[in-house]
C-alpha positions as CSV (number, residue, x, y, z in Angstrom):
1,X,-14.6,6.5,-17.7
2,X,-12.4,5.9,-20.9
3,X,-8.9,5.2,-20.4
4,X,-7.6,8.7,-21.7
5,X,-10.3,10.4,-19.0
6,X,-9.0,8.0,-16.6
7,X,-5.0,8.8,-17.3
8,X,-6.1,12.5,-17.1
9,X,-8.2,11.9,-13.3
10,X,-5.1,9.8,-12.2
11,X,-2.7,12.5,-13.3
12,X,-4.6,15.5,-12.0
13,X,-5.2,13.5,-8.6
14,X,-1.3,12.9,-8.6
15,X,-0.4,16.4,-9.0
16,X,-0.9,17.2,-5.3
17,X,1.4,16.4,-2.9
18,X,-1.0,15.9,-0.4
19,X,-3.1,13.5,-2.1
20,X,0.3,11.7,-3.1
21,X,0.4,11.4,1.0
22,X,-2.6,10.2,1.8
23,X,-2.4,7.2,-1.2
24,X,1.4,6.8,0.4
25,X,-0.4,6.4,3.6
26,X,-3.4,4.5,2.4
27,X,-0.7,1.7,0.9
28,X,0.0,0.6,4.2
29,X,-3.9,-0.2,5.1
30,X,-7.4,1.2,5.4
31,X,-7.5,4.9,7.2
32,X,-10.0,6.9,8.7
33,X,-10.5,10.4,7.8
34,X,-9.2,11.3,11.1
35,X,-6.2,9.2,10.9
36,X,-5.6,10.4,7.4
37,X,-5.7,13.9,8.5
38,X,-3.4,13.3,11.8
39,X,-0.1,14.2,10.0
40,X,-1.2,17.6,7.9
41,X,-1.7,20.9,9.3
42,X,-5.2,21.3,8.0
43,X,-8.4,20.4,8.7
44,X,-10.6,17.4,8.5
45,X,-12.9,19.3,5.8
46,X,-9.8,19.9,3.9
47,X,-8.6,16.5,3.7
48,X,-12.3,15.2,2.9
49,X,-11.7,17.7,-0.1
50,X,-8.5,16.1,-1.5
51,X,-10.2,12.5,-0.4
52,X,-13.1,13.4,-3.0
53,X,-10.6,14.0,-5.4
54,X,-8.8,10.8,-4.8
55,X,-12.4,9.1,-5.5
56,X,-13.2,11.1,-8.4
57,X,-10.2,9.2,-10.0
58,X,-11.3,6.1,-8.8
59,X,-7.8,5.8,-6.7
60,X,-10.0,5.7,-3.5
61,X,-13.3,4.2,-2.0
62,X,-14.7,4.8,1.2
63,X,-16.4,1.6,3.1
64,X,-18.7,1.7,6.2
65,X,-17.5,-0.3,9.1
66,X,-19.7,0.4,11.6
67,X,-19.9,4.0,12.6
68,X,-16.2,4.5,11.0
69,X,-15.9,5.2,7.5
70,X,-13.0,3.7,6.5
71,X,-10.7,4.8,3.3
72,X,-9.2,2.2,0.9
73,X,-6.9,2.3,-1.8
74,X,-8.0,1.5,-5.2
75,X,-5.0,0.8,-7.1
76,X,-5.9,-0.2,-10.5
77,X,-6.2,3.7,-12.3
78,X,-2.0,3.3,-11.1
79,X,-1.3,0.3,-13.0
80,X,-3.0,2.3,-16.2
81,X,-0.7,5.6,-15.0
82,X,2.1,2.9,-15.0
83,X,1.4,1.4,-18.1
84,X,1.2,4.5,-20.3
85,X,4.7,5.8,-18.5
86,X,6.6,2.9,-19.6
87,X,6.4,3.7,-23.1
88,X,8.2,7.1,-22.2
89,X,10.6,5.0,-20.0
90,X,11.4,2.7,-22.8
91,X,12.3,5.9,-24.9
92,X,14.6,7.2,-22.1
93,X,16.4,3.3,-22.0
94,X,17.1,4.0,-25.8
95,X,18.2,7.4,-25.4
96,X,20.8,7.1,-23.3
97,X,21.7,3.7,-24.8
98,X,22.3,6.0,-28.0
99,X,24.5,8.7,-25.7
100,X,26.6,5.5,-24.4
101,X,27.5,4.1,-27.8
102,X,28.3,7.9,-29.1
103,X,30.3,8.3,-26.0
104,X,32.4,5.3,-26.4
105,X,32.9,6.1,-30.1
106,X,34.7,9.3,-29.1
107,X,36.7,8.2,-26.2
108,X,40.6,7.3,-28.2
């Protein structure tokens, strides 16, 4: 995948707040499906949907560990997410820099 494909699998990945979860959750260690599911009000099959998703973007790989199938985070397409945010964040730094030195320019 190229990086703007890979920006575009992280972002759409991101965009659910479900998958955000389940990465949140992931952070903390490797997950079964099950355990992964425990805390949403759906069902396993629904969570293996958003789980695909997740490993479409490369964000998640699943392992074999006997008979358990164990999720892991893959953070790396984050640190490209990261990456390309900064430049906006850098623009937002100087913005309000700009609306500071304006601001103290027109208090007497």
């Amino acid at each position: 995948m190229g990086t703007s494909s890979t920006l575009d699998a992280t972002f759409a990945a991101l965009a659910d707040p479900t998958r955000r979860a389940i990465l949140a959750r992931l952070a903390t260690g490797d997950a079964t499906v099950t355990e992964l599911a425990a805390p949403f009000a759906m069902s396993q099959p629904a969570v293996s949907k958003h789980l695909r998703v997740l490993e479409r973007a490369g964000l998640v790989q699943r392992g074999r560990d006997a008979q358990r199938r164990p999720c892991h985070l893959v953070a790396e397409p984050l640190k490209a997410a990261t990456a390309w945010l900064a430049g906006y964040r850098d623009y937002w730094e100087a913005s309000y820099r700009q609306l500071d030195d304006l601001l103290k320019d027109l208090q007497p």
